[in-house]
VOVEX-462228 format. One line per 4 residues: number of its first residue (from 1); for each residue x negated, y, z negated of N, C-alpha, C, CB. Coordinates in nm, 2 decimals. Glycine has a CB too. Example, Ala and Ser with C-alpha at 12.3 -4.5 7.8 and 13.67 -1.06 7.14 Angstrom:
// VOVEX-462228
1 = -1.32/-0.57/-0.78/-1.23/-0.45/-0.78/-1.32/-0.33/-0.78/-1.13/-0.45/-0.90; -1.28/-0.22/-0.71/-1.37/-0.11/-0.71/-1.29/0.00/-0.79/-1.41/-0.06/-0.57
END
This chain:
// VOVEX-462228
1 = -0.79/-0.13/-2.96/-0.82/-0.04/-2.85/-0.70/0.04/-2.80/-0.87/-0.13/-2.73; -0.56/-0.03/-2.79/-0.47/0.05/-2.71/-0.37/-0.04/-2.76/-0.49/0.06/-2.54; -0.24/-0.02/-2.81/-0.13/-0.08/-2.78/-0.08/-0.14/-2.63/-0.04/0.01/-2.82; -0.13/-0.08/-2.58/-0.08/-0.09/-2.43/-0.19/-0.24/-2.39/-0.13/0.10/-2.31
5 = -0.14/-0.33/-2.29/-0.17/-0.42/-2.23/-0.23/-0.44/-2.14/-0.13/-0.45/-2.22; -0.20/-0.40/-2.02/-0.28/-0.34/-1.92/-0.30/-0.24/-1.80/-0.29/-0.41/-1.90; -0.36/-0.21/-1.75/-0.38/-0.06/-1.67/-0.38/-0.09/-1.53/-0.52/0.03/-1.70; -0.29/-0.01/-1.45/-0.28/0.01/-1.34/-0.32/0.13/-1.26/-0.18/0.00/-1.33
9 = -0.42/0.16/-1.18/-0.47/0.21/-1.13/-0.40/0.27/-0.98/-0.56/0.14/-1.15; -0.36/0.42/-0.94/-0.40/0.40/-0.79/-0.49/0.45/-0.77/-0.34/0.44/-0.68; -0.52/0.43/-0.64/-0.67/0.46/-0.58/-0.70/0.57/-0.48/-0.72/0.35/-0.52; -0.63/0.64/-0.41/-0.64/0.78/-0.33/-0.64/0.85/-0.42/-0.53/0.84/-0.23
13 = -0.73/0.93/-0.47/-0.70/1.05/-0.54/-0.73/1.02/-0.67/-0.57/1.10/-0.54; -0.74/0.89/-0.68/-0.76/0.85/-0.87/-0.87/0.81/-0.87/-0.65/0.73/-0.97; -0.91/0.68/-0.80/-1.02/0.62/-0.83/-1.12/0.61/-0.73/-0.98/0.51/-0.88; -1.10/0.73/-0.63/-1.18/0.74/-0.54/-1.12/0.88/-0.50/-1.18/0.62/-0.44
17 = -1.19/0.98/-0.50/-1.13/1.07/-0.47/-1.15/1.16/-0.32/-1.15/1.14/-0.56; -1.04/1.13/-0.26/-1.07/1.14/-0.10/-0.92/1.19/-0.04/-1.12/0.97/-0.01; -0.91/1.27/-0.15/-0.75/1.35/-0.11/-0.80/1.47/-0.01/-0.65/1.43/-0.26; -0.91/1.49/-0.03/-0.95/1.60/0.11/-0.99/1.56/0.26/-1.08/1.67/0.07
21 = -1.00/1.41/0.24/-1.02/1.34/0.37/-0.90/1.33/0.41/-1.09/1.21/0.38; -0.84/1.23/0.32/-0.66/1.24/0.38/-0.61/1.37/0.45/-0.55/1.22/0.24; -0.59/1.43/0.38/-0.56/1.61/0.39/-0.62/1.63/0.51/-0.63/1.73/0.27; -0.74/1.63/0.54/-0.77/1.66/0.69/-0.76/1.59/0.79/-0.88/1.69/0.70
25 = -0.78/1.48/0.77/-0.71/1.35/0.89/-0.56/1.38/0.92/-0.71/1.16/0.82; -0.46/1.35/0.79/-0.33/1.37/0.88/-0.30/1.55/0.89/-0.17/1.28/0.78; -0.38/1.66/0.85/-0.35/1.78/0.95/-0.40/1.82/1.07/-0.38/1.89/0.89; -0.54/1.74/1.09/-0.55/1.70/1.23/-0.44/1.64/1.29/-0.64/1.63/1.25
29 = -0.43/1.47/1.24/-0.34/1.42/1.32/-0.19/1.46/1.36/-0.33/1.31/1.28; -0.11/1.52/1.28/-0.01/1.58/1.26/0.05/1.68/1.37/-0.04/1.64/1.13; -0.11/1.76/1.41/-0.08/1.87/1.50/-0.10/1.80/1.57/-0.13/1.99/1.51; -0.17/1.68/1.62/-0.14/1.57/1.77/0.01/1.54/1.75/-0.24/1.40/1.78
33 = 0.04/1.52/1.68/0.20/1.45/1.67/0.30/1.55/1.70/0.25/1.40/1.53; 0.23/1.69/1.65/0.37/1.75/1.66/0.35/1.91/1.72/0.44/1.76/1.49; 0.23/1.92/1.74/0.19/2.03/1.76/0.13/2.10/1.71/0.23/2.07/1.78; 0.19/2.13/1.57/0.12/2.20/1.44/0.07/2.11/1.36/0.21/2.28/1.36
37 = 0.02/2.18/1.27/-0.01/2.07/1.15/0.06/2.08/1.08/-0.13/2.07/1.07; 0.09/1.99/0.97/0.14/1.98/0.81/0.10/2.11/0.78/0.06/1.86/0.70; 0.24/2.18/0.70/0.16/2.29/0.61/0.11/2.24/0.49/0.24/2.40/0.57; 0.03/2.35/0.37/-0.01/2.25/0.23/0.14/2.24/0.16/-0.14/2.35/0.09
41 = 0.20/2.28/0.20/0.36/2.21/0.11/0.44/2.11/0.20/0.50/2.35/0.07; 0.42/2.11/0.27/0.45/1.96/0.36/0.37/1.85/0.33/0.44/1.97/0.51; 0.22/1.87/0.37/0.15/1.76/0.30/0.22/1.72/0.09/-0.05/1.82/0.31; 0.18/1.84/0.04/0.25/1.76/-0.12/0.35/1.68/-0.14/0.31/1.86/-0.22
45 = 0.43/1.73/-0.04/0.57/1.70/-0.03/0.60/1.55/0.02/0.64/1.79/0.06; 0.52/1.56/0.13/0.56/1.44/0.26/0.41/1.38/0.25/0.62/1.51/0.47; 0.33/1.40/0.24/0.23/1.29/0.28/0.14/1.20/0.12/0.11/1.38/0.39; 0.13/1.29/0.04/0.06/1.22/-0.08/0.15/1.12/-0.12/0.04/1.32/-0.20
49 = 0.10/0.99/-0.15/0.18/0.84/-0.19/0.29/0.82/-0.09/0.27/0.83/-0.37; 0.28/0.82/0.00/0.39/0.78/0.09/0.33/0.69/0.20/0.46/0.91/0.16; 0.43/0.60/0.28/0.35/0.54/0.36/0.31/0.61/0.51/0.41/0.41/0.36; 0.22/0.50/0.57/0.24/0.63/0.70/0.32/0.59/0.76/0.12/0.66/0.81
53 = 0.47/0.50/0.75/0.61/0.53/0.82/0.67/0.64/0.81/0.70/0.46/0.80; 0.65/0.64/0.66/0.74/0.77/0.64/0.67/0.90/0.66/0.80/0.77/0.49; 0.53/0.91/0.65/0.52/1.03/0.70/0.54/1.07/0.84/0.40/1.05/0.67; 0.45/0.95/0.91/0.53/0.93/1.09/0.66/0.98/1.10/0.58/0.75/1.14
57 = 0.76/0.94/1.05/0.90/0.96/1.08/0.91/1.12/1.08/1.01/0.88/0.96; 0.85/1.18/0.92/0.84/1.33/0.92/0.82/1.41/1.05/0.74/1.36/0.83; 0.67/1.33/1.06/0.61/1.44/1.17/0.69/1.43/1.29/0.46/1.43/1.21; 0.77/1.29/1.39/0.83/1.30/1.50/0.98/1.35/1.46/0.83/1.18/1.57
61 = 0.98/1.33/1.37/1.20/1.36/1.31/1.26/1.23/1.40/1.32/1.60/1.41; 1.24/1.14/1.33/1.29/1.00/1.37/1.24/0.90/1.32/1.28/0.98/1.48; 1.27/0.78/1.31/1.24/0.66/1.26/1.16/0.58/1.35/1.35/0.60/1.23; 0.99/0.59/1.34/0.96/0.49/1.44/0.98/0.35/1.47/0.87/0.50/1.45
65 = 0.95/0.27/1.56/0.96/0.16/1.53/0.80/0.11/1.49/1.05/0.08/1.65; 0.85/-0.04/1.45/0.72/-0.11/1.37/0.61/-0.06/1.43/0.69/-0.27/1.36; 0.58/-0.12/1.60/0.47/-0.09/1.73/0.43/0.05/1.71/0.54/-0.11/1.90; 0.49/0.17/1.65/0.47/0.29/1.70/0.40/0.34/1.58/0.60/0.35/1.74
69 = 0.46/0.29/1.45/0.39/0.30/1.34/0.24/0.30/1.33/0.44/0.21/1.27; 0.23/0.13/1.38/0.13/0.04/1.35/-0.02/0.12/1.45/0.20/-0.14/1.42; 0.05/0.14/1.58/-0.06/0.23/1.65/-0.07/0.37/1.62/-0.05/0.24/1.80; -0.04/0.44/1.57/-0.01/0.58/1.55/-0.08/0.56/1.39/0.17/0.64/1.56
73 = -0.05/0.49/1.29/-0.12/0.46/1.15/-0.22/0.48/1.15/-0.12/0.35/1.10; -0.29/0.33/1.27/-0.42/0.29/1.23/-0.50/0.40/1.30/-0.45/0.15/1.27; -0.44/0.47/1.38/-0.56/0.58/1.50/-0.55/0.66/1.36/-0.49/0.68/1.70; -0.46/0.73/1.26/-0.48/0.86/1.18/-0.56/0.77/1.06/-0.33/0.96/1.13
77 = -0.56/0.63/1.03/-0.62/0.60/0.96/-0.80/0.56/1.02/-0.53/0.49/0.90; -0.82/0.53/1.06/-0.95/0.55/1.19/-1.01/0.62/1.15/-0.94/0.60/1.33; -0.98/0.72/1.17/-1.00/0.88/1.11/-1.04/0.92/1.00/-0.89/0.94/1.11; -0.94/0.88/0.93/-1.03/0.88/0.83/-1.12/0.81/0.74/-0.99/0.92/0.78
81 = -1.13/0.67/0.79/-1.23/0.65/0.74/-1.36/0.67/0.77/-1.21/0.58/0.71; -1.35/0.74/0.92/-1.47/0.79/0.96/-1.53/0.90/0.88/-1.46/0.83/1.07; -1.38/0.95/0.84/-1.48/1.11/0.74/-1.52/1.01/0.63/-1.36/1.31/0.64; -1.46/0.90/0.60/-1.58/0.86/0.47/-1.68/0.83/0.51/-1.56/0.76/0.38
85 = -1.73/0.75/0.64/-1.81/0.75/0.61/-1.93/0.88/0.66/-1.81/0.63/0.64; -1.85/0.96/0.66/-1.92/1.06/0.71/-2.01/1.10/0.59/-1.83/1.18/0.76; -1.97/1.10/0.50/-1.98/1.15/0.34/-2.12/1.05/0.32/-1.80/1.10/0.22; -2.15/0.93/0.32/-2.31/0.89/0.34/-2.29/0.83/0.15/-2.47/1.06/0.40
89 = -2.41/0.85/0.14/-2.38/0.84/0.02/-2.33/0.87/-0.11/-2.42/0.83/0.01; -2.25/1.00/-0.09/-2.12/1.09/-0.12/-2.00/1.01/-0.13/-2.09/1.20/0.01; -2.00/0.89/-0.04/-1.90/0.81/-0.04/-1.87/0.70/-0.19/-1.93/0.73/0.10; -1.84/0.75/-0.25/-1.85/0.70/-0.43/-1.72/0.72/-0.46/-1.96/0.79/-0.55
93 = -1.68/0.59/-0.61/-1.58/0.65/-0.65/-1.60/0.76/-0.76/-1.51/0.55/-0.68; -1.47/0.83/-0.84/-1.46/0.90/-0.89/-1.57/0.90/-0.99/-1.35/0.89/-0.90; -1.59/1.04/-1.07/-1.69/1.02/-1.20/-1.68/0.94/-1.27/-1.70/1.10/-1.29; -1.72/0.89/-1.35/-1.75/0.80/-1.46/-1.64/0.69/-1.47/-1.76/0.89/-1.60
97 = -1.61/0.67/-1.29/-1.51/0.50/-1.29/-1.53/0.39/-1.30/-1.45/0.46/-1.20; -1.68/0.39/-1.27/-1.75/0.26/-1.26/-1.76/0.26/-1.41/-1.91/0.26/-1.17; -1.80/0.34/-1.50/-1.82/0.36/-1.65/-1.73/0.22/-1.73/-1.76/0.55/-1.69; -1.60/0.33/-1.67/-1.44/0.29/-1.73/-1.44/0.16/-1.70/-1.31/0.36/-1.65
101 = -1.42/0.11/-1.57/-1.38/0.01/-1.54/-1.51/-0.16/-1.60/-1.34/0.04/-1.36; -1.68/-0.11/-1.61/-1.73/-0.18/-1.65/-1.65/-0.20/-1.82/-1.87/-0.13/-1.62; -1.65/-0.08/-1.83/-1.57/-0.12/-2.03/-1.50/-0.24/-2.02/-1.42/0.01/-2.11; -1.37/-0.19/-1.93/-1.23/-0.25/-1.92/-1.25/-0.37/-1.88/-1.12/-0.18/-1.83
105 = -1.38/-0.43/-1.77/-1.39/-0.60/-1.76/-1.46/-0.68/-1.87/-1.48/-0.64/-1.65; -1.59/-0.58/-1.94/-1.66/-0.58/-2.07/-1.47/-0.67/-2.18/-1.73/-0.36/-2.12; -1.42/-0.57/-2.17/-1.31/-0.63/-2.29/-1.19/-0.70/-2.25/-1.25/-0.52/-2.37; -1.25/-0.74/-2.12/-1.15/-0.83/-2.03/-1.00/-0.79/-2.05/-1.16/-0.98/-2.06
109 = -0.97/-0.63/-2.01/-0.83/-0.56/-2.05/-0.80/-0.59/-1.90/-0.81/-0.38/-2.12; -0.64/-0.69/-1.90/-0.58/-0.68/-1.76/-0.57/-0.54/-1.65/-0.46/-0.72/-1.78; -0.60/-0.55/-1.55/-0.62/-0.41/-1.48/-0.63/-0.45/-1.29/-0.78/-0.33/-1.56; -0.54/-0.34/-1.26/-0.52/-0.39/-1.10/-0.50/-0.24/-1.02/-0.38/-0.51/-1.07
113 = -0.46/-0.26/-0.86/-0.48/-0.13/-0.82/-0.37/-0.17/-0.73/-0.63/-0.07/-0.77; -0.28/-0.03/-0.73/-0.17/-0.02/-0.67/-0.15/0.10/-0.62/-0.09/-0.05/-0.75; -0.20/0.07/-0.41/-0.18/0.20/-0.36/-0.14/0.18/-0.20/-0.32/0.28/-0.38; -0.11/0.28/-0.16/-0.02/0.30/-0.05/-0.13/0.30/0.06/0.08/0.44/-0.05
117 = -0.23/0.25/0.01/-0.34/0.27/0.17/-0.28/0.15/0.25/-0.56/0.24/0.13; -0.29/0.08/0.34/-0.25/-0.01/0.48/-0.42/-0.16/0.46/-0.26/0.16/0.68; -0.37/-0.21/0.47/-0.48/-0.34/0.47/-0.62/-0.32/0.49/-0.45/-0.45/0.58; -0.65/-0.27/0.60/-0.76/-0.22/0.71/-0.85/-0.12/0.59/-0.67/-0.12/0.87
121 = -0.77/-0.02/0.53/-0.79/0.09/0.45/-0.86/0.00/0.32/-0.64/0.17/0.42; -0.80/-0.08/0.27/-0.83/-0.13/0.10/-0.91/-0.25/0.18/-0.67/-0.19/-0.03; -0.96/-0.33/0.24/-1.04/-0.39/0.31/-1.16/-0.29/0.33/-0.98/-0.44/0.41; -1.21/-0.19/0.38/-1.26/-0.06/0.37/-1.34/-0.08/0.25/-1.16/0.05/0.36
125 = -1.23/-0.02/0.14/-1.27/0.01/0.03/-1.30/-0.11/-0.06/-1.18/0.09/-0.02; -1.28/-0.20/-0.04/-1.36/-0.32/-0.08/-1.51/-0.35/-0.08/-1.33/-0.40/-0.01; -1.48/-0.33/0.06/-1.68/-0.35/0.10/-1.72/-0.24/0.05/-1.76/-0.34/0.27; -1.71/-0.12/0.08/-1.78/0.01/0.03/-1.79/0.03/-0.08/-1.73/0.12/0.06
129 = -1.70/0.02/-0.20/-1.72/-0.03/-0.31/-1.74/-0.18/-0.40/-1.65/0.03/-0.34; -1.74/-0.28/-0.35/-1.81/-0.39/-0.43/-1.65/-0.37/-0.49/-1.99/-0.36/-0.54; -1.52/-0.36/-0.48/-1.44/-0.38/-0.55/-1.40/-0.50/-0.65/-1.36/-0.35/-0.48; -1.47/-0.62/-0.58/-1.42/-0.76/-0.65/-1.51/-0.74/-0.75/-1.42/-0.92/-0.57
133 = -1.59/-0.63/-0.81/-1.67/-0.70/-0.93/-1.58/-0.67/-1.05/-1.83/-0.62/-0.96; -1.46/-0.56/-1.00/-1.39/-0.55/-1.13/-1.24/-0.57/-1.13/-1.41/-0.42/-1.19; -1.21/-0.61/-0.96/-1.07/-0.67/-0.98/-1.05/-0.79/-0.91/-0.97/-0.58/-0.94; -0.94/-0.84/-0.96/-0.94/-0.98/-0.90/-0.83/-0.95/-0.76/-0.86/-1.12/-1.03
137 = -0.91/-0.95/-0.62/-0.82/-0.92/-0.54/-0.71/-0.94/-0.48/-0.86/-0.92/-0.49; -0.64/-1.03/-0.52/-0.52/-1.09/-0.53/-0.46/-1.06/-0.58/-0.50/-1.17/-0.56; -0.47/-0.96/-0.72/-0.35/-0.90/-0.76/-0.32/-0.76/-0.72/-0.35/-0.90/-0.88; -0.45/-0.72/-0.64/-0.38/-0.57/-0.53/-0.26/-0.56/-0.50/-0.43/-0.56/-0.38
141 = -0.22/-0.43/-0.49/-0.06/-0.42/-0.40/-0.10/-0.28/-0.33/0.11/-0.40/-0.51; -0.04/-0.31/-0.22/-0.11/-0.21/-0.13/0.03/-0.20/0.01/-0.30/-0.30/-0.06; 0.01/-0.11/0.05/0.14/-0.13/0.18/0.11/-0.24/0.28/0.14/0.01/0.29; 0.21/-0.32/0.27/0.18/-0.47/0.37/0.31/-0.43/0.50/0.22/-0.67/0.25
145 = 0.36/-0.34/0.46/0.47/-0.28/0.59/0.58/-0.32/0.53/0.47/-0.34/0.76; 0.61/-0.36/0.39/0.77/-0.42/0.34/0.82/-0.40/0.21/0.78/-0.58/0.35; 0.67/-0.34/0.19/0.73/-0.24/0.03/0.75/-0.07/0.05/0.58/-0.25/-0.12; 0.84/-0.09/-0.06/0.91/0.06/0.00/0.80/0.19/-0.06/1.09/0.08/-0.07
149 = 0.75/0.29/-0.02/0.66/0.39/-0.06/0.67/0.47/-0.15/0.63/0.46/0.01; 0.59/0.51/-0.26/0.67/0.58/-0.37/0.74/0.73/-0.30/0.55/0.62/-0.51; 0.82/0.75/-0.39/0.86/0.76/-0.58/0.97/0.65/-0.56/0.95/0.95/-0.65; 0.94/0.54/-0.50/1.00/0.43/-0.52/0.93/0.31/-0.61/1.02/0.39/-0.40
153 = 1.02/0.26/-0.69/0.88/0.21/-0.80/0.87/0.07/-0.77/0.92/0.23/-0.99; 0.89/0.04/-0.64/0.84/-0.06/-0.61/0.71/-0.16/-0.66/0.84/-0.04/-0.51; 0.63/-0.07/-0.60/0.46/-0.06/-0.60/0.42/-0.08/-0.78/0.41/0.14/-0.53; 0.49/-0.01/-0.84/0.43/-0.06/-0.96/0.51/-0.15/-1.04/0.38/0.03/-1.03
157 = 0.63/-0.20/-1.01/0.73/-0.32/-1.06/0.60/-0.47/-1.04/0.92/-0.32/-0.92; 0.56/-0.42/-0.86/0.47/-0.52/-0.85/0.33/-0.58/-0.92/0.46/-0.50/-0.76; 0.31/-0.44/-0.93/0.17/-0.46/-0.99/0.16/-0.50/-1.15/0.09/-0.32/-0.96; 0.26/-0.49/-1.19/0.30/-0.52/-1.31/0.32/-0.67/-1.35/0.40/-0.46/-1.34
161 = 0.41/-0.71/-1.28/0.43/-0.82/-1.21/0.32/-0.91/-1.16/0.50/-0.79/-1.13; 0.22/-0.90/-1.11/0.09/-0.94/-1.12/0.01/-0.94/-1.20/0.05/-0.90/-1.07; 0.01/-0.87/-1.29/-0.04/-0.87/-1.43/-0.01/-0.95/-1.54/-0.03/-0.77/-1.47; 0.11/-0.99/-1.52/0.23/-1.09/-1.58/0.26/-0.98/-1.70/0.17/-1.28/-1.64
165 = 0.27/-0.87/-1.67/0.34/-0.77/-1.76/0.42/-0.70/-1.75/0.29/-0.70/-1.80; 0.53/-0.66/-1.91/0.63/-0.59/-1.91/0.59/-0.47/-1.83/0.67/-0.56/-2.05; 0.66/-0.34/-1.75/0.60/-0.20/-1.72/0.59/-0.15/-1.80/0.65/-0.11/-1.65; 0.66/-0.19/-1.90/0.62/-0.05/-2.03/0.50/-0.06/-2.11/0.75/-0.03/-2.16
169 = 0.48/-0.22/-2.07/0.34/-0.23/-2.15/0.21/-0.22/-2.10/0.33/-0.35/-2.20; 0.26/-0.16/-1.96/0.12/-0.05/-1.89/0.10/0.10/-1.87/0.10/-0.09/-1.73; -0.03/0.14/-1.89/-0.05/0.26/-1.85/-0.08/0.24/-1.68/-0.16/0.33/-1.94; -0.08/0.36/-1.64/-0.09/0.39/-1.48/-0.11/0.53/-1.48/0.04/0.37/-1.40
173 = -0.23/0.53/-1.38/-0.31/0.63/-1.41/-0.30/0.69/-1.20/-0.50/0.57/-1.52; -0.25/0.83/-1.19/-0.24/0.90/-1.08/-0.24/1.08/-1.02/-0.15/0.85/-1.05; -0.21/1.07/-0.90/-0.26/1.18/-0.89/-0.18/1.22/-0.83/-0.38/1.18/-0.86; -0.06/1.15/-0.73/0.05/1.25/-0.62/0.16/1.25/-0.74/0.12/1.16/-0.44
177 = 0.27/1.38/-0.75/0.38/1.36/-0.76/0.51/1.22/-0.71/0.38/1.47/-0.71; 0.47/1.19/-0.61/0.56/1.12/-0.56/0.50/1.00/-0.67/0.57/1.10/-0.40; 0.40/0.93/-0.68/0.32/0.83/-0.74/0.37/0.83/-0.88/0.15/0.86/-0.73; 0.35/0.96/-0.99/0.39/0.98/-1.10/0.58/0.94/-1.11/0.33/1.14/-1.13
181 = 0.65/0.98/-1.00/0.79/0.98/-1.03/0.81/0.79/-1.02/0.91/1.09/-0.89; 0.73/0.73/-0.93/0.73/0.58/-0.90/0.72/0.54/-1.05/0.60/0.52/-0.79; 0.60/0.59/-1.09/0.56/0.51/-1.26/0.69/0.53/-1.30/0.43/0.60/-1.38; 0.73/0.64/-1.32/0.80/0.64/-1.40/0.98/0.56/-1.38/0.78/0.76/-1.42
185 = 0.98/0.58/-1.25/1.12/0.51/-1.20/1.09/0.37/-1.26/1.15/0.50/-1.03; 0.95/0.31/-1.23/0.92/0.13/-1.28/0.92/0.13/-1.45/0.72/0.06/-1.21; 0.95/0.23/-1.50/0.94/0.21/-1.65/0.84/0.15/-1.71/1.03/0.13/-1.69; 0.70/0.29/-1.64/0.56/0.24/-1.69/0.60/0.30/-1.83/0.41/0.30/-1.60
189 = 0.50/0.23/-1.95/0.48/0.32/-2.05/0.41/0.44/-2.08/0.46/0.26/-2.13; 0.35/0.39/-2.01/0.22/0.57/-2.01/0.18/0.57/-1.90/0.07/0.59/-2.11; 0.19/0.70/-1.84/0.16/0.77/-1.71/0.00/0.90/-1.73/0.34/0.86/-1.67; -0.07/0.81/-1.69/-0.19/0.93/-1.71/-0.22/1.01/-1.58/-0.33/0.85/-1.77
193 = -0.23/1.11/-1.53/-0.22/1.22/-1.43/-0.39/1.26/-1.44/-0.10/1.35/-1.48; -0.42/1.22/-1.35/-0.60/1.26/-1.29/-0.59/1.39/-1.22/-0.69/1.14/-1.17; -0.64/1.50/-1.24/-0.60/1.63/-1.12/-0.74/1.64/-1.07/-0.53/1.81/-1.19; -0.76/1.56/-0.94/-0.82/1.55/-0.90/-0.80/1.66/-0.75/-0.83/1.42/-0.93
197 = -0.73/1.69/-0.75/-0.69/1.82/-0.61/-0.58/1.90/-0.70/-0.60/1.73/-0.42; -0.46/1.86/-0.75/-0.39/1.96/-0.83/-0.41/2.06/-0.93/-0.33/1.92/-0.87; -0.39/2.15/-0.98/-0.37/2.22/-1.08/-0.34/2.16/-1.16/-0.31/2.30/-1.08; -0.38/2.14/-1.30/-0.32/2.07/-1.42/-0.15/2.13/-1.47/-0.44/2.11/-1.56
201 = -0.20/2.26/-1.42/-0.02/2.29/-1.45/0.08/2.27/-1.40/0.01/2.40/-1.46; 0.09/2.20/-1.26/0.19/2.09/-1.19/0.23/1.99/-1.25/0.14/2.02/-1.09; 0.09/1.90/-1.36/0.15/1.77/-1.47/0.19/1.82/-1.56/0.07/1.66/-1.52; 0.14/1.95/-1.60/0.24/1.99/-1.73/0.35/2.04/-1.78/0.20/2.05/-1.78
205 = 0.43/2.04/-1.63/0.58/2.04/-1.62/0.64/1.93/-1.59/0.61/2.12/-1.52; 0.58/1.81/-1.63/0.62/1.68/-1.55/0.64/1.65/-1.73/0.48/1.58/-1.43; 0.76/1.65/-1.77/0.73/1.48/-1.92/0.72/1.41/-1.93/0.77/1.42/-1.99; 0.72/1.33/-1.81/0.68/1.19/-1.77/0.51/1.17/-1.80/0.71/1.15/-1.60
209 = 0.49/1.28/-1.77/0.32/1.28/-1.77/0.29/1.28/-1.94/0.24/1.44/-1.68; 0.21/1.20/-2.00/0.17/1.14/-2.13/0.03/1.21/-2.13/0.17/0.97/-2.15; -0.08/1.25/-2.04/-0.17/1.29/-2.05/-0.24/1.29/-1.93/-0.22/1.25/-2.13; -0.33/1.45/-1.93/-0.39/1.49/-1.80/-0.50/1.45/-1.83/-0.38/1.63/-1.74
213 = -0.64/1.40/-1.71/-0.75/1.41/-1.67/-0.82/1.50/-1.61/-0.74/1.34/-1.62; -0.88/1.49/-1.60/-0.99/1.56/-1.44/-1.10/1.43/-1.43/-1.11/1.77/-1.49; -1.14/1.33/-1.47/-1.21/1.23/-1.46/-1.22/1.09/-1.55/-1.31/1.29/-1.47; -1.30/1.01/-1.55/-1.31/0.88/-1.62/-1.39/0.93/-1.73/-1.39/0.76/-1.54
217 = -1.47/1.01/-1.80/-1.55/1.06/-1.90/-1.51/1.00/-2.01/-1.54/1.19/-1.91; -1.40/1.08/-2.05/-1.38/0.98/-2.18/-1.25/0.90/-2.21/-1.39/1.07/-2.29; -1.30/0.71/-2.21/-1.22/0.64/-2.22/-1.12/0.65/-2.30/-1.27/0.56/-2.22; -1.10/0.71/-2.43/-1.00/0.69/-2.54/-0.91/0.75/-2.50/-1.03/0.73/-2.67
221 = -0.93/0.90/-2.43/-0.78/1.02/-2.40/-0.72/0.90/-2.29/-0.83/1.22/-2.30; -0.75/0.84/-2.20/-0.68/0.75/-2.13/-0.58/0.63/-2.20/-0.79/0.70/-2.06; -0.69/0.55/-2.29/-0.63/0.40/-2.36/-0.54/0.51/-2.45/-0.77/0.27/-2.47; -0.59/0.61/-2.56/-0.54/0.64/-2.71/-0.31/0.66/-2.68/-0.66/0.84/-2.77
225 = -0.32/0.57/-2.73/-0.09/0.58/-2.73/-0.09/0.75/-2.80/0.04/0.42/-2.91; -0.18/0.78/-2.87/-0.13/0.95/-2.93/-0.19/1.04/-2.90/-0.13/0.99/-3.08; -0.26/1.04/-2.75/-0.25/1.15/-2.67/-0.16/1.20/-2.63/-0.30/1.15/-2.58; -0.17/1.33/-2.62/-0.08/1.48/-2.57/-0.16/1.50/-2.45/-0.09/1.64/-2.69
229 = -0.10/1.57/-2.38/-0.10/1.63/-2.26/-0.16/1.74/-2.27/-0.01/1.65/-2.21; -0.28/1.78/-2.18/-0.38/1.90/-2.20/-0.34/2.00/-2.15/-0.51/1.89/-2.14
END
């Protein structure tokens, strides 16, 4: 099937695609915080794969403390998961993920999900998607408030680590800049790039990036080690 061992997944943008919810929750919330909103190069910059401390910190220009975080987070996270569920039965993951991931338990290939959403958030997405049919929830990694946010490669040192695997002997499949520099700081072996809100020609200045997406369609360009970049 793959040289590779097993796959790491995040999930904003990759395996649920709700980078336009995000996007509108913290530019709403943002202009409560600060007056204005995020511009679209402040959000790329500062909000995609980051936690919401660090984006917090952005929007006040200071370091909040934990309390300030924690209420300020969960009200912009609130938020949005109201626009999901606004979305009704719209509320789905990505194309053909369920597809993918039925394969990947089908061939019992190790596989986990590693993302900067906050507890409340991946609890969410649990129920809404039936997540435990294809991962074992325990090996999630998710912001618990003490891992550091990418392009720190914290996040996937862990999730690797949970897998009881080398990084290089996983692919990791994403969608922020900051997320792709994390893979690659953790010394994933293959970095697959979903442009699921970007331009493909953002990952194709990236060499880290091993190969672009736009969906789950077809499994091999994902698993195959001698894919090129589209």
């Amino acid at each position: 099937m793959t040289d590779y061992k097993g796959i790491i997944f995040d999930f904003n943008g990759t395996l649920f695609f709700d980078s336009k919810m995000h996007y509108n929750a913290w530019k709403d919330f943002s202009a409560k915080l600060r007056g204005i909103p995020f511009s679209d190069q402040e959000m790329r910059e500062h909000m995609f794969g980051r936690t919401n401390k660090d984006i917090i910190a952005y929007a006040i220009g200071k370091m909040p403390d934990d309390e300030l975080v924690e209420d300020l987070g969960e009200e912009k996270e609130s938020l949005y998961r109201q626009k999901c569920r606004e979305l009704g039965k719209d509320c789905k993951l990505a194309p053909y993920a369920t597809d993918f991931l039925d394969y990947l338990k089908q061939e019992n290939f190790p596989r986990t999900i590693a993302t900067m959403s906050n507890k409340n958030n991946v609890d969410f997405f649990i129920e809404q998607f039936k997540l435990d049919k294809w991962f074992d929830l325990e090996k999630i990694v998710y912001d618990n408030g003490k891992i550091k946010g990418k392009p720190a490669p914290d996040i996937y040192l862990q999730a690797a680590k949970n897998l009881g695997l080398n990084p290089k002997d996983c692919i990791v499949i994403e969608d922020a800049i900051s997320g792709i520099q994390a893979a690659h700081a953790a010394g994933i072996g293959r970095i697959v790039a979903i442009a699921s809100m970007e331009d493909t020609a953002l990952y194709k200045s990236m060499p880290e990036v091993s190969h672009i997406i736009k969906d789950f369609r077809n499994f091999e360009e994902i698993l195959c080690v001698c894919a090129e970049v589209i």
